[in-house]
C-alpha positions as CSV (number, residue, x, y, z in Angstrom):
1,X,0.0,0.0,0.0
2,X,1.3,3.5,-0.9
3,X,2.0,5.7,1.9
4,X,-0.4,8.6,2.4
5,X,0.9,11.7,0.8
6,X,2.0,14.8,2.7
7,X,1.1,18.1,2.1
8,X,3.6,20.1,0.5
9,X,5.6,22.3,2.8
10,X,5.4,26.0,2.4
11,X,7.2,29.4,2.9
12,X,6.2,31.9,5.2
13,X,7.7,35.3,4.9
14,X,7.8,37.0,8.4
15,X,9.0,40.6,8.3
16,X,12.0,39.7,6.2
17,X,12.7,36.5,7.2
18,X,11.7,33.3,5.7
19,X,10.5,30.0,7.7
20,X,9.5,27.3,5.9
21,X,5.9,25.3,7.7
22,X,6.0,21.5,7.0
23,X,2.4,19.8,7.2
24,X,0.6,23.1,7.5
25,X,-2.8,21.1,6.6
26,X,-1.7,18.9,9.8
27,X,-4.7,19.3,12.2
28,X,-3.5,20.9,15.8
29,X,-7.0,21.4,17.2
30,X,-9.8,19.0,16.8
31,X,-12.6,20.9,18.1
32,X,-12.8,23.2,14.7
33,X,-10.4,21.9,12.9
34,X,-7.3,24.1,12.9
35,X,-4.3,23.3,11.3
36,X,-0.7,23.9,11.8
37,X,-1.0,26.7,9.0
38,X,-3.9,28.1,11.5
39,X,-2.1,28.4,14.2
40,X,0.7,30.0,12.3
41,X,-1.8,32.5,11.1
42,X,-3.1,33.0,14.4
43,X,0.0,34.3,15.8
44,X,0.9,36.5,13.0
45,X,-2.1,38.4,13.3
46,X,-1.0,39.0,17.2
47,X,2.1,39.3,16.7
48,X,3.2,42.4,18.1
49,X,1.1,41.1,21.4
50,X,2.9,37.9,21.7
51,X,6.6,39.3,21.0
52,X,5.8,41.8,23.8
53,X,4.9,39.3,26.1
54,X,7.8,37.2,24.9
55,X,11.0,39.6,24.3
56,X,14.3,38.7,25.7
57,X,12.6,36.3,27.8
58,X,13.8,32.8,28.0
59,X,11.0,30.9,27.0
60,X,10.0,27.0,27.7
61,X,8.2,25.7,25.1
62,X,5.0,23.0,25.0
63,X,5.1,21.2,21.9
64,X,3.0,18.7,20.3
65,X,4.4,17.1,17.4
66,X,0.7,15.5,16.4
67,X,-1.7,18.1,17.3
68,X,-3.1,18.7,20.5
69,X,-4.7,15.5,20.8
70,X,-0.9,13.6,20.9
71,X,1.8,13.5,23.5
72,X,3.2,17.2,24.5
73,X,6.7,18.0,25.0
74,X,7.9,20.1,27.2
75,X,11.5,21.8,25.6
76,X,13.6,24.1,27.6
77,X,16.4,23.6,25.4
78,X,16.3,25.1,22.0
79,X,14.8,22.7,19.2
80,X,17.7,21.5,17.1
81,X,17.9,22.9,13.6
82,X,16.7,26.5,14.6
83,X,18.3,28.9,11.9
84,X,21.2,31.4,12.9
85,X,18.9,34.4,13.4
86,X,17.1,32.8,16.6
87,X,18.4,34.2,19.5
88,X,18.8,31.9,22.9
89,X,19.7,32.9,26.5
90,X,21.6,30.5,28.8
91,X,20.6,29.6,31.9
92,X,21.8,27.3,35.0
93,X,20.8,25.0,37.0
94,X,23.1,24.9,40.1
95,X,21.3,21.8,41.8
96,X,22.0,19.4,39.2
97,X,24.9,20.9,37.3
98,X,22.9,21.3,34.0
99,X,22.5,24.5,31.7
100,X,19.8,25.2,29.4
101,X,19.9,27.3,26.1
102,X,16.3,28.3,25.9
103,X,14.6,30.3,23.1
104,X,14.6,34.2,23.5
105,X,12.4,35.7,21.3
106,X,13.3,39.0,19.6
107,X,10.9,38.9,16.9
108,X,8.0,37.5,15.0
109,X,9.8,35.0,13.1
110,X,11.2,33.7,16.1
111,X,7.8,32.3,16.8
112,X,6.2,31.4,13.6
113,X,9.9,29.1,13.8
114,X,8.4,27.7,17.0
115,X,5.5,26.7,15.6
116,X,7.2,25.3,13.0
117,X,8.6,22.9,15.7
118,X,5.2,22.3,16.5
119,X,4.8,24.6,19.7
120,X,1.8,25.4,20.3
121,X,2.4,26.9,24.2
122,X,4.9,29.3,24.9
123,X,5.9,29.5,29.2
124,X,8.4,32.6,29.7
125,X,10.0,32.7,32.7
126,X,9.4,36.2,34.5
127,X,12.8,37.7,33.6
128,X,14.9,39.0,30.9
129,X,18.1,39.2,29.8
130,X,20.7,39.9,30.5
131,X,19.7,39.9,34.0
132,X,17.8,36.7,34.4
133,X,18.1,36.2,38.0
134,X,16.2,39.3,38.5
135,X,12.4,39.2,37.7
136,X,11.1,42.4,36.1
137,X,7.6,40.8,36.5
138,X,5.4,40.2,39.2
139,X,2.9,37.7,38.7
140,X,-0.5,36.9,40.5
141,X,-2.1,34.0,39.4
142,X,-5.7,33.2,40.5
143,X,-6.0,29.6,40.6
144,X,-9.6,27.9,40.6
145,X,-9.8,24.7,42.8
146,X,-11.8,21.8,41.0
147,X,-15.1,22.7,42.2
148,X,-14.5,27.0,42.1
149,X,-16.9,28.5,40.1
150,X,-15.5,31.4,37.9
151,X,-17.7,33.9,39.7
152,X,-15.1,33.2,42.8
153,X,-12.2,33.9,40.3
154,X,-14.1,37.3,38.9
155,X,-14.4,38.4,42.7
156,X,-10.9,37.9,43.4
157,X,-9.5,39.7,40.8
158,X,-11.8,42.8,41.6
159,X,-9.7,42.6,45.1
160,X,-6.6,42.4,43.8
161,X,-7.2,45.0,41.5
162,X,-8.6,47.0,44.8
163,X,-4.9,46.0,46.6
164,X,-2.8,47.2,43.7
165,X,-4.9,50.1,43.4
166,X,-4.2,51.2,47.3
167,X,-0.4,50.3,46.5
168,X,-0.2,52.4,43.2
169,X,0.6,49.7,41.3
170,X,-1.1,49.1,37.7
171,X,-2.1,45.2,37.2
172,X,-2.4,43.9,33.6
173,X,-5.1,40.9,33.7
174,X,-5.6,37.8,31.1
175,X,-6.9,34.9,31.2
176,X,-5.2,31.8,31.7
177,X,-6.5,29.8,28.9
178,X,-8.1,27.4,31.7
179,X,-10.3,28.5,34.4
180,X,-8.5,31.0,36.3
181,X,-7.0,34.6,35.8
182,X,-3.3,35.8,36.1
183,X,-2.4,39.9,36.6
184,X,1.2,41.0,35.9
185,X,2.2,44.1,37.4
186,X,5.9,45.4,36.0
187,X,8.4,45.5,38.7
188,X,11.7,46.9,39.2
189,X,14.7,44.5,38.3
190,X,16.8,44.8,41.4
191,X,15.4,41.6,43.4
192,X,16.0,37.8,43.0
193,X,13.4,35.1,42.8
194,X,12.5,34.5,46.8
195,X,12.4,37.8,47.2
196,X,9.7,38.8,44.8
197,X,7.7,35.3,45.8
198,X,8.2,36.6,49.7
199,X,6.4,39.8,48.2
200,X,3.6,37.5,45.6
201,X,3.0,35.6,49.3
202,X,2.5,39.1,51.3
203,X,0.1,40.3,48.6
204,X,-1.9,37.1,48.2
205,X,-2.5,36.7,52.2
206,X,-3.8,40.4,51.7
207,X,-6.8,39.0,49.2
208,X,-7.1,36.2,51.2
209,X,-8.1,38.6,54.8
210,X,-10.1,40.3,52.3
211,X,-12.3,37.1,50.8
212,X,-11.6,34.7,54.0
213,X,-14.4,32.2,52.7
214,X,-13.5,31.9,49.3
215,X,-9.6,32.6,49.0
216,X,-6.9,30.4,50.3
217,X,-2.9,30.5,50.5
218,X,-3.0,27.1,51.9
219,X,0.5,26.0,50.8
220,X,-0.8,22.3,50.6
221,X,-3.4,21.4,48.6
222,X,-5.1,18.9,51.2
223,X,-5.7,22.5,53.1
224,X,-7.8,23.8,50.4
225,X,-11.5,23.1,49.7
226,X,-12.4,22.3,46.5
227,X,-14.4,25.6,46.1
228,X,-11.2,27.3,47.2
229,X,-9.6,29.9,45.1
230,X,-5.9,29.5,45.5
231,X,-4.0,32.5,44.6
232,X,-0.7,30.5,43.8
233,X,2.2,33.1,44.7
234,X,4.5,30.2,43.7
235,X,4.3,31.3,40.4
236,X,6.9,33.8,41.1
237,X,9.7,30.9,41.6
238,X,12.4,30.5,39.6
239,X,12.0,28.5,37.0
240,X,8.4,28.5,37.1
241,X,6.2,29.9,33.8
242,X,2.8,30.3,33.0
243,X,1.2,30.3,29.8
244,X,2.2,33.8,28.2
245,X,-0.2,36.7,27.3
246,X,-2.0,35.9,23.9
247,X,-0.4,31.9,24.1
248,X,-2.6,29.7,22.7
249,X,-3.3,26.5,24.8
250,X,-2.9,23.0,24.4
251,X,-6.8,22.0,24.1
252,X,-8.8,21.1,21.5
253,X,-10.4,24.2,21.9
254,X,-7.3,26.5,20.8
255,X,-8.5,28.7,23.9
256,X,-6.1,31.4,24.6
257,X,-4.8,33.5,27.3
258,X,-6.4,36.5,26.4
259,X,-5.3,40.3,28.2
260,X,-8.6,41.8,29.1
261,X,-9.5,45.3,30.4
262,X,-10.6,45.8,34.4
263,X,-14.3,46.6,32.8
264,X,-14.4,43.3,31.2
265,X,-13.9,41.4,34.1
266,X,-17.6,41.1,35.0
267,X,-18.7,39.5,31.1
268,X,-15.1,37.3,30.7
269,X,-15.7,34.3,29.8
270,X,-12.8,32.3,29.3
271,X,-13.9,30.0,26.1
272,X,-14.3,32.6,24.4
273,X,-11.4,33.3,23.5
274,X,-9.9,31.0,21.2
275,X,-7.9,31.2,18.2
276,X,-10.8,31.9,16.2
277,X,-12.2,35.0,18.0
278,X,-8.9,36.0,19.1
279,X,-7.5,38.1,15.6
280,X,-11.1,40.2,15.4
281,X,-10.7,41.6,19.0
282,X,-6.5,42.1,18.0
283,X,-7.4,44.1,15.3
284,X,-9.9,46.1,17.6
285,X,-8.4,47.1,20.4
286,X,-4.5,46.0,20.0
287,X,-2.2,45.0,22.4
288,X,-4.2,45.9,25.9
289,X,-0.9,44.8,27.7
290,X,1.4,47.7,25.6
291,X,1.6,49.8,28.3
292,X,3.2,47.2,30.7
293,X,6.9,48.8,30.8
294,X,5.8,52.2,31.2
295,X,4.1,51.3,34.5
296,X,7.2,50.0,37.0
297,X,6.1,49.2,40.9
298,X,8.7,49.5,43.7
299,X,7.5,46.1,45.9
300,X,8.8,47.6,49.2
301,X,5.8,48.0,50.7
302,X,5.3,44.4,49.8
303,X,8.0,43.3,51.7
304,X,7.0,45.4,54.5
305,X,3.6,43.9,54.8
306,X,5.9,40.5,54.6
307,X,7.9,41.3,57.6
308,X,4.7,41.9,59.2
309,X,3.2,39.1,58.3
310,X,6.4,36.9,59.7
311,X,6.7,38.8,63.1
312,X,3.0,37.5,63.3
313,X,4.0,33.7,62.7
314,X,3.2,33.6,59.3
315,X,6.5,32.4,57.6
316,X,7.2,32.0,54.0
317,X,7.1,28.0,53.1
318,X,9.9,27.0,51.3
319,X,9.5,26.8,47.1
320,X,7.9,23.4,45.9
């Protein structure tokens, strides 16, 4: 029996640069149908959103090599074969001696390349070079316990909007892709990792006095209920990432993790955004998350509220 023909590869022109999509008929989302070409499509038309989210951040990848429906890989190294204009960033892993040469996007092409390699996720860590021991973002990530409903999550991010307010920071929401919420609020690149989680921790126990019966901090996850909100400070780690602004995710939904005005908060729904919605409202209203570097907090007072918080018996657990 003949083997099944392949659809011819093609040639993408990206700003200059040329990357060539093998099997762009290759179906990455079963839901609708998207292809590999689709999803290609889908971040060129937000591309100036996801290289912003992305820039000189090293960047783990989530690939699946048969669509979203097969295995995914999880890459930190770069894919083998990437083409001398992609730009990595090394990083090291004291503990066990390793290093890492992780993608570090500069430019559009560099993820239409990705995709290419069949990535459909892309996970920055929450610093940049060349200073990549020393977040420049603060992340809060509202975490839905199995049996949360997403009113819970909409009320919690009216709080922490409400805290960051009274601290003068600005917070730039999305959704996750999944059931929860994240806000990124821009922070000043003079602390390492436990410093700014100390601060996430501080923060998060403030939402938590403030929604006491739906909010939790609970470091183990026995300790929550399932109706819990968890808002997961951890995220601030190092070497932990979460699903970048405008990322699609790996369902057969193609949802996305969509940067949403305050305003919006109320009517979000989070399936509806997906890689089919997500280029109208792009070509509406932009980038909402453009503004992010022109909006730097100074987390001393977080760390103040911290000390407090430990003089009170409240320690900070060590990272998972």
């Amino acid at each position: 029996m003949a083997a099944a023909s392949r659809t011819p590869a093609i040639e993408l022109d990206v700003d200059g640069y040329d990357v060539r999509l093998s099997n762009p008929d290759r179906i990455y989302f079963s839901e609708r149908g998207e292809t590999k070409l689709d999803l290609a499509n889908y971040y060129l038309s937000v591309g100036a959103g996801i290289v912003n989210a992305l820039r000189d951040r090293p960047c783990m990848l989530h690939r699946f090599p048969k669509g979203v429906d097969g295995d995914k890989v999880h890459q930190k190294r770069l894919p083998a074969g990437a083409p001398p204009w992609v730009e990595t960033v090394r990083l090291h892993f004291p503990r066990y001696g390793l290093h890492a040469d992780e993608l570090c996007v500069t430019k559009l092409a560099d993820v239409i390349w990705a995709v290419q390699m069949s990535t459909v996720e892309f996970h920055p860590w929450n610093s940049r070079r060349p200073e990549t021991e020393l977040p420049d973002e603060w992340r809060i990530d509202l975490d839905p316990m199995p049996q949360c409903p997403f009113s819970t999550v909409r009320r919690a991010a009216h709080v922490a909007h409400e805290v960051l307010d009274e601290l003068g920071a600005v917070g730039w929401p999305k959704t996750s892709g999944g059931r929860g919420m994240h806000v990124y609020v821009r922070i000043r690149q003079e602390h390492g990792f436990k410093t700014v989680r100390r601060a996430a921790l501080a923060f998060a126990r403030e939402v938590e006095r403030r929604l006491p019966d739906e909010v939790t901090t609970a470091w183990w996850r026995k300790d929550r209920a399932p109706t819990d909100l968890f808002v997961d400070y951890n995220q601030n780690a190092r070497d932990h990432t979460m699903a970048a602004a405008y990322s699609v995710r790996g369902n057969a939904r193609g949802t996305v993790s969509a940067p949403v005005a305050w305003d919006e908060v109320d009517d979000v729904e989070p399936d509806d955004f997906t890689i089919a919605t997500m280029p109208e409202r792009f070509a509406k209203l932009g980038d909402l998350h453009a503004g992010i570097d022109d909006a730097v907090f100074d987390i001393a007072p977080l760390l103040d509220w911290a000390d407090r918080d430990e003089r009170e018996g409240c320690p900070v657990p060590e990272d998972e």
